[in-house]
C-alpha positions as CSV (number, residue, x, y, z in Angstrom):
1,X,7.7,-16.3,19.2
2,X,7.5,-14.5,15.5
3,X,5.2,-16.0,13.3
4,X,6.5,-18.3,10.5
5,X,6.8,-16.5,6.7
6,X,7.3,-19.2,4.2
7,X,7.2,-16.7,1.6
8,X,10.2,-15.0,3.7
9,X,11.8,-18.4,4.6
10,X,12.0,-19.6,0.8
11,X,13.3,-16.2,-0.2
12,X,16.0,-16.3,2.5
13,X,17.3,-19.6,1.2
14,X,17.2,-18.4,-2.5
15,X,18.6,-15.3,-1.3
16,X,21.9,-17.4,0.6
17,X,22.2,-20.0,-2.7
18,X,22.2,-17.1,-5.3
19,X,24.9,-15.3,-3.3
20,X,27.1,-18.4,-2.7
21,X,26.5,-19.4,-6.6
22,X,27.5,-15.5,-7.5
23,X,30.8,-15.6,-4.9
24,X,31.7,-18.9,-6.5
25,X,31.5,-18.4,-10.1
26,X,30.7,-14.5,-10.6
27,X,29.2,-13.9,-13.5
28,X,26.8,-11.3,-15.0
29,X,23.7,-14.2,-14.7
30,X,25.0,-15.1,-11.2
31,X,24.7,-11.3,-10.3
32,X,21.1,-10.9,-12.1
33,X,20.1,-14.4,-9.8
34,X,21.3,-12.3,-6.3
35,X,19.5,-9.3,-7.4
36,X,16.4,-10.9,-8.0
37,X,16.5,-12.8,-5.0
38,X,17.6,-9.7,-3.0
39,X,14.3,-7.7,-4.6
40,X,12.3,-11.0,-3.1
41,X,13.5,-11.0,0.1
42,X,12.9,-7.0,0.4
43,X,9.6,-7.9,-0.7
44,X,8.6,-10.7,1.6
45,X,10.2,-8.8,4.6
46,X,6.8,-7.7,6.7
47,X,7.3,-3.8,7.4
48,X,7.2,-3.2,11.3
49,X,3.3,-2.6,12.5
50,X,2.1,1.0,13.1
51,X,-0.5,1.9,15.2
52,X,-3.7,4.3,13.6
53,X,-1.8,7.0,15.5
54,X,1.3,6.9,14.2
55,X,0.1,7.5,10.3
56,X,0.3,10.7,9.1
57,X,-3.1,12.6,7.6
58,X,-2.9,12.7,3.8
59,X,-1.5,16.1,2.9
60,X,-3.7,17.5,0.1
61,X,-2.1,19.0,-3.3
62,X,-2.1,22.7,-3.7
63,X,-2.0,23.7,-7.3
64,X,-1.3,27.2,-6.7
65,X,-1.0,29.8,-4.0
66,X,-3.3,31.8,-2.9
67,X,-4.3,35.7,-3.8
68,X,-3.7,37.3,-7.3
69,X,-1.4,36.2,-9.5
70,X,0.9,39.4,-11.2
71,X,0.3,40.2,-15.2
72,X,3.5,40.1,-15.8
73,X,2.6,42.2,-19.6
74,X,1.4,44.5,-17.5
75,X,4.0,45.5,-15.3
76,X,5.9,48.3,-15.3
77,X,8.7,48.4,-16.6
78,X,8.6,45.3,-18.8
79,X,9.0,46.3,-22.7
């Protein structure tokens, strides 16, 4: 059996009340109440668990490319 969230179970239930409150009298408050709620319950949700395999190494930044970089005063042809 899943382990109990009260963080996720009291989002839930603010999650259904704000969206029955928002169907029953929609208004611009009512909406801003659901969205809230809805950015909870995304929050509280626990993301699935990964293994150490499964992550991906850190990729690190490259500024520029490698070799020479053209003059481009320099080149003929530019004026």
């Amino acid at each position: 059996m899943a382990k109990v969230n009260p963080r996720l179970d009291a989002a839930r239930t603010a999650y259904r009340e704000a969206l029955e409150a928002a169907r029953a009298t929609p208004s611009a408050e009512a909406w801003a109440r659901l969205l809230a709620a809805g950015k909870e319950l995304s929050a509280a949700a626990e993301p699935p668990p990964r293994s150490r395999r499964g992550r991906k190494p850190a990729v690190p930044a490259v500024d520029e490319p490698p070799g020479p970089t053209p003059d481009l005063q320099n080149l003929e042809g530019a004026e």
